[in-house]
RODO-2510 file (C-alpha; in nm, 4 decimals, decimal comma):
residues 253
     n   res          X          Y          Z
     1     x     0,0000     0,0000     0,0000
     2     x     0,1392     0,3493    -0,0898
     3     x     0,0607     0,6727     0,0204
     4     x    -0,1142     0,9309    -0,2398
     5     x     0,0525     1,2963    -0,1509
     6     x    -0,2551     1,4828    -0,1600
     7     x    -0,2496     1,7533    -0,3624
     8     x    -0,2121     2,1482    -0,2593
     9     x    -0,4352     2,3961    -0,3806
    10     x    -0,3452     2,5851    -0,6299
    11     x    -0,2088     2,9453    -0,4233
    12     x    -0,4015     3,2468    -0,4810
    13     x    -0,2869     3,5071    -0,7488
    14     x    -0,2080     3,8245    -0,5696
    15     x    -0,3904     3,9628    -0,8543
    16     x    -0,7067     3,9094    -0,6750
    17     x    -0,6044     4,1541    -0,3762
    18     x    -0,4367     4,3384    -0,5275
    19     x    -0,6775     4,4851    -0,8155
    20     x    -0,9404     4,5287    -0,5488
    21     x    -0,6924     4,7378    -0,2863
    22     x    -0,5823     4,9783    -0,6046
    23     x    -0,9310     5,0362    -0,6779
    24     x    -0,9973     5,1087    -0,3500
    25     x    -0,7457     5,3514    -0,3160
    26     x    -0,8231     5,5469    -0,6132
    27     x    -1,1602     5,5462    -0,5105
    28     x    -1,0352     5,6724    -0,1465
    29     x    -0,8182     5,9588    -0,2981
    30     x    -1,1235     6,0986    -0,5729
    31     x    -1,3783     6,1029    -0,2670
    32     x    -1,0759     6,2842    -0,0442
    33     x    -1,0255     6,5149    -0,3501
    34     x    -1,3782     6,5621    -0,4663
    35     x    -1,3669     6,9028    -0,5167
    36     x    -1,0806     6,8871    -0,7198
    37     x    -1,1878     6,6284    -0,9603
    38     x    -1,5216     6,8251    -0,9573
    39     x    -1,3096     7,1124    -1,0728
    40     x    -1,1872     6,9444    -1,3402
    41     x    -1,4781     6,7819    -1,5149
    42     x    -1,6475     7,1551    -1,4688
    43     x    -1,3558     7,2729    -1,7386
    44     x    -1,3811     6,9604    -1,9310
    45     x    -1,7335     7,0700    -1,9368
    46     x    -1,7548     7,4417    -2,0207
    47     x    -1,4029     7,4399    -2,2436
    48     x    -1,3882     7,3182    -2,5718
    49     x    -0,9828     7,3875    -2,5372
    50     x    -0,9925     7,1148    -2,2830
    51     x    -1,3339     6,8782    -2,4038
    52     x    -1,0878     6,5948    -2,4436
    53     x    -1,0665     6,5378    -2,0813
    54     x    -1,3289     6,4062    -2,0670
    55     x    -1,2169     6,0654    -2,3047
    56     x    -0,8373     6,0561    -2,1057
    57     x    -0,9331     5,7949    -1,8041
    58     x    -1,1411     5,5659    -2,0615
    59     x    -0,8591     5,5606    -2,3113
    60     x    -0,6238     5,5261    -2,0292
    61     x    -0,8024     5,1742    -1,8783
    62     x    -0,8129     5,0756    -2,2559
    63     x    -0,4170     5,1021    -2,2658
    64     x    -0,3977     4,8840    -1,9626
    65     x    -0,6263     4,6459    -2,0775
    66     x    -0,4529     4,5913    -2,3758
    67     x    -0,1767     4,4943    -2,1666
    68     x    -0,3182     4,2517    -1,9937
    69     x    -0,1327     3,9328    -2,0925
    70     x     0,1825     4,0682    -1,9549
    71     x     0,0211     4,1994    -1,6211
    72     x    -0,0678     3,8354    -1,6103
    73     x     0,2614     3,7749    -1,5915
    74     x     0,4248     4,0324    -1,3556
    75     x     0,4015     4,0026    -0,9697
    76     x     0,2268     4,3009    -0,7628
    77     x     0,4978     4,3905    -0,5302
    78     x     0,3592     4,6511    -0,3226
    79     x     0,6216     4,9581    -0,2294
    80     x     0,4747     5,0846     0,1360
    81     x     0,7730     5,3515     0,1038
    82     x     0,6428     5,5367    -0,2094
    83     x     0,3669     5,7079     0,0252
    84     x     0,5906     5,9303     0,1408
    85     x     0,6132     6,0729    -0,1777
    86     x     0,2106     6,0686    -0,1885
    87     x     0,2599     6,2716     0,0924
    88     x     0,4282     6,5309    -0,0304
    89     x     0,2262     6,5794    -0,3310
    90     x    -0,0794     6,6045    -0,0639
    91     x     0,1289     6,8804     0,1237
    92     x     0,1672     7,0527    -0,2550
    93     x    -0,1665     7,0058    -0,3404
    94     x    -0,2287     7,1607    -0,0139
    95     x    -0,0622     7,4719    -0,0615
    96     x    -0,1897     7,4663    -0,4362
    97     x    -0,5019     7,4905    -0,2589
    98     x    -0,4855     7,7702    -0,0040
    99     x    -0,3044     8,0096    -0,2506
   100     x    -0,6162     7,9605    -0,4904
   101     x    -0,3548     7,8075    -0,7964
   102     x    -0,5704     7,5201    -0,9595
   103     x    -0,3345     7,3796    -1,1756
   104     x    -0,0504     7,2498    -0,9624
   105     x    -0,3372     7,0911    -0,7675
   106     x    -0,5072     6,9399    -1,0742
   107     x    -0,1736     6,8053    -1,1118
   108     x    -0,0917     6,6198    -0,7530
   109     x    -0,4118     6,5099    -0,7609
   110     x    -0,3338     6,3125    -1,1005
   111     x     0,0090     6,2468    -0,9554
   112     x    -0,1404     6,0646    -0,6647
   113     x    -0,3660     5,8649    -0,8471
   114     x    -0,0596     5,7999    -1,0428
   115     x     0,1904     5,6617    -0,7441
   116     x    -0,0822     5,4721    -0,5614
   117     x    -0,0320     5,2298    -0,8395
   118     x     0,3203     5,2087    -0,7964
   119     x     0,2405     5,1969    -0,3951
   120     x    -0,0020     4,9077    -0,4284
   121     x     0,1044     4,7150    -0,7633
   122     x     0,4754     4,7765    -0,7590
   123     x     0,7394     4,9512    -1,0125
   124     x     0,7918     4,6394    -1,2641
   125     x     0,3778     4,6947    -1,2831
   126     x     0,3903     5,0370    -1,3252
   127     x     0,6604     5,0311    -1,5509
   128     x     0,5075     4,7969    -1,7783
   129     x     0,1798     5,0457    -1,7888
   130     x     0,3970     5,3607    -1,7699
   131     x     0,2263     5,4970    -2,0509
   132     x    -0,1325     5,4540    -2,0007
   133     x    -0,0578     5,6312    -1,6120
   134     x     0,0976     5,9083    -1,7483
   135     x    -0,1667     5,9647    -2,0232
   136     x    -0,3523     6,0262    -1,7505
   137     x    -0,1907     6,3872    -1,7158
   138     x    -0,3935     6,5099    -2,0135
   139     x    -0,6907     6,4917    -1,7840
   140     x    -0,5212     6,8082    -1,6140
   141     x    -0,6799     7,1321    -1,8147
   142     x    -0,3188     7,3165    -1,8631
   143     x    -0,1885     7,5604    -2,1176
   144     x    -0,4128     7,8755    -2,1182
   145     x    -0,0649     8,0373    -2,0130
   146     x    -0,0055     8,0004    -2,3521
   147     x    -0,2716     8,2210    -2,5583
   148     x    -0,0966     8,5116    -2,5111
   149     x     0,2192     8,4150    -2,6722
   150     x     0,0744     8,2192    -2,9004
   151     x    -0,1795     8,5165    -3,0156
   152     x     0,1393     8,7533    -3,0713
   153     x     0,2887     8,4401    -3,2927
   154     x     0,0471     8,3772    -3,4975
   155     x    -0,0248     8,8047    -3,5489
   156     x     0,3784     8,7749    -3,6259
   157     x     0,3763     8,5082    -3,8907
   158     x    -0,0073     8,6679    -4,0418
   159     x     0,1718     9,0034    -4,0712
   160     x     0,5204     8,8834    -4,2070
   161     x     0,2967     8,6827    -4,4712
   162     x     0,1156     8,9658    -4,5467
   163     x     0,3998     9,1926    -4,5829
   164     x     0,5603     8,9148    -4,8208
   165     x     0,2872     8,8814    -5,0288
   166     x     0,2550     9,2464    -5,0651
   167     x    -0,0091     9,3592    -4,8937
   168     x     0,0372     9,6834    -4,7128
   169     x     0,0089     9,6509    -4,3147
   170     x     0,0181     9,8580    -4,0269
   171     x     0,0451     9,6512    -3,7133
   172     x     0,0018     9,7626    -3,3444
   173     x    -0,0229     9,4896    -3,1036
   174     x    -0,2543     9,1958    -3,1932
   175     x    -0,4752     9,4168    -3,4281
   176     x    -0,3822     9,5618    -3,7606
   177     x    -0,4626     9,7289    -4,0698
   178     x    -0,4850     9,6734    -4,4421
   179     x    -0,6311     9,8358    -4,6903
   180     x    -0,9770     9,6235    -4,6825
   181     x    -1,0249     9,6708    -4,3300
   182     x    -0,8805     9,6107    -3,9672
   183     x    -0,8399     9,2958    -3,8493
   184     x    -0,7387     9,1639    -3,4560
   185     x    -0,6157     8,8041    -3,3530
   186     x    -0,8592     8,7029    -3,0613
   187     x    -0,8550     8,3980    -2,8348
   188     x    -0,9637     8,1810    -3,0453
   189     x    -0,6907     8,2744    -3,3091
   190     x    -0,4212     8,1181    -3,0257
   191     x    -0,4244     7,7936    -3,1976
   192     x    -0,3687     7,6618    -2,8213
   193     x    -0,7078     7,4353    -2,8471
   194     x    -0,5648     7,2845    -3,1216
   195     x    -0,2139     7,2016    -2,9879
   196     x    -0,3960     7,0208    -2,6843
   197     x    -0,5845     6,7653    -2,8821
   198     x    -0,3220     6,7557    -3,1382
   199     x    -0,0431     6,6753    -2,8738
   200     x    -0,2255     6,4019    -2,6913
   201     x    -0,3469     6,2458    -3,0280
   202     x    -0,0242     6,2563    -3,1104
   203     x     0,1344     6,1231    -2,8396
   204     x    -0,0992     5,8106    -2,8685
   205     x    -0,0534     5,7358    -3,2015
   206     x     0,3335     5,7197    -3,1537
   207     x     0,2904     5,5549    -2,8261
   208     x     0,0449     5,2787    -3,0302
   209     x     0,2340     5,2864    -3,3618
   210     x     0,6058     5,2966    -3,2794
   211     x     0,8509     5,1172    -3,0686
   212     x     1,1386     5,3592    -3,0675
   213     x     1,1237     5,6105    -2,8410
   214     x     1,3032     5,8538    -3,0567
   215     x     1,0837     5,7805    -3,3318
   216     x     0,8031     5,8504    -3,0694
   217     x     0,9479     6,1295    -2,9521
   218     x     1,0098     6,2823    -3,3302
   219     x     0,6218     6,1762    -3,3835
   220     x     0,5518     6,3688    -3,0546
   221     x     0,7054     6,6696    -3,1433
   222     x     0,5906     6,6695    -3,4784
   223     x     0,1985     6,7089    -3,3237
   224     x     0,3267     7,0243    -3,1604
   225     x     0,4648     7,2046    -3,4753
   226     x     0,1633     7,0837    -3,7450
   227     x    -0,0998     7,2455    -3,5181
   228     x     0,0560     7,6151    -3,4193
   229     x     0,1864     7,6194    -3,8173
   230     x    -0,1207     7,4872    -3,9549
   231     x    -0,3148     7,7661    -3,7244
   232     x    -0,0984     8,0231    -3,8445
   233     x    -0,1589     7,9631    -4,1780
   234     x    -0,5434     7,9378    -4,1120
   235     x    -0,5475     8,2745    -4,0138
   236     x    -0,3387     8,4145    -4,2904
   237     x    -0,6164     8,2587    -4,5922
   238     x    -0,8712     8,3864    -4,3165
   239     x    -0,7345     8,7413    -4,3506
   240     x    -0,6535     8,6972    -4,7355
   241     x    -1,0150     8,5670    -4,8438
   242     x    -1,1405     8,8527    -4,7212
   243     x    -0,9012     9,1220    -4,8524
   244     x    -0,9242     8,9626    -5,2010
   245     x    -1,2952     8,9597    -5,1332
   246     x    -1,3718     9,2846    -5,0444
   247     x    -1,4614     9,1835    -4,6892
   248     x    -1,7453     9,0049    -4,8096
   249     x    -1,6568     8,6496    -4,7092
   250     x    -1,5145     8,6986    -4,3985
   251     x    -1,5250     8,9752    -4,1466
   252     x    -1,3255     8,8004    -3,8708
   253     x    -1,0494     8,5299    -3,7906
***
């Protein structure tokens, strides 16, 4: 008579705590930061410069989903340490706070969502969905610093066309005159919506496409140029249709 080892069940994948203790985390730090994430989806809301927001997180979880075969793979090692760093972007986000300055606490918000996956799941996990957590940063509604200079830019390059296609101009500031009629560069004329969407469609289509990062980074630069050129020379035709049209077809860029 022999003995039959009996056989040992098969162990638990760590997977199993360890999805349900990141979800509860993030879920901890949106209900602890309410009013921040409600400040955010407000601008997603009433922006069309920032409307893309609101498609980020979903496109983000599709990223990670995608790599799901290799998570299967990997090992959640959590890293206990890596909340002191969440602590310091709380202390940030505090001060963000009491000086009134949304952005950098639109940012530590996103940042701690961001390290409570490396807390919980590890960095080999994180690293291997480094891109879909830092997509996540184009949630943050950042860049109206940016109309102003690129107003003057795009009044630089309208003028400089105009002048080279020899159309007399007299410029001061963002508004100036030809002989059809005076013209201004407004907000809208920034070309910073543009850049936004451009840049973040960009940068997933390089990060999807490509495996170099040079070639993604050459991609990713590439979706910053196209849009403030392509704006600039939106407004020139804008300004030229309606010179060579006596004002007729358009009255405004």
């Amino acid at each position: 008579m022999s003995a039959i080892p009996a056989e040992l069940p098969p162990a638990a994948s760590p997977w199993r705590t360890a999805l349900p203790a990141i979800a509860a985390l993030w879920l901890a730090i949106a209900l602890l930061y309410r009013d921040t994430l409600l400040a955010m989806v407000d601008v997603w809301s009433r922006s069309d410069t920032f409307a893309h927001g609101w498609v980020v997180a979903p496109i983000s979880l599709w990223l990670i989903w995608r790599q799901r075969r290799l998570l299967a793979t990997l090992t959640p090692k959590p890293q206990p340490w890596v909340l002191l760093p969440m602590v310091g972007l709380a202390l940030a986000w505090l001060l963000a706070e009491l000086v009134v300055v949304n952005s950098p606490a639109w940012f530590a918000f996103v940042g701690l969502l961001i390290l409570a996956v490396v807390a919980v799941l590890g960095f080999e996990v994180a690293r291997a969905i480094a891109f879909p957590l830092l997509f996540l940063l184009f949630a943050v509604p950042f860049g109206e610093f940016a109309v102003q200079p690129m107003m003057m830019w795009t009044a630089d390059f309208v003028v400089l066309a105009l002048q080279l296609t020899g159309v007399p101009v007299f410029r001061e500031g963002l508004n100036f005159v030809i002989p059809s009629g005076r013209w201004s560069v407004i907000d809208e004329c920034s070309g910073v919506r543009y850049l936004m969407a451009s840049f973040m469609v960009g940068s997933l289509f390089a990060y999807l496409n490509y495996r170099s990062y040079r070639r993604r980074a050459l991609f990713m630069a590439f979706s910053i140029a196209v849009p403030i050129v392509a704006n600039w020379l939106r407004a020139y035709f804008i300004v030229m249709l309606g010179h060579l049209s006596g004002n007729r077809q358009s009255q405004s860029m």
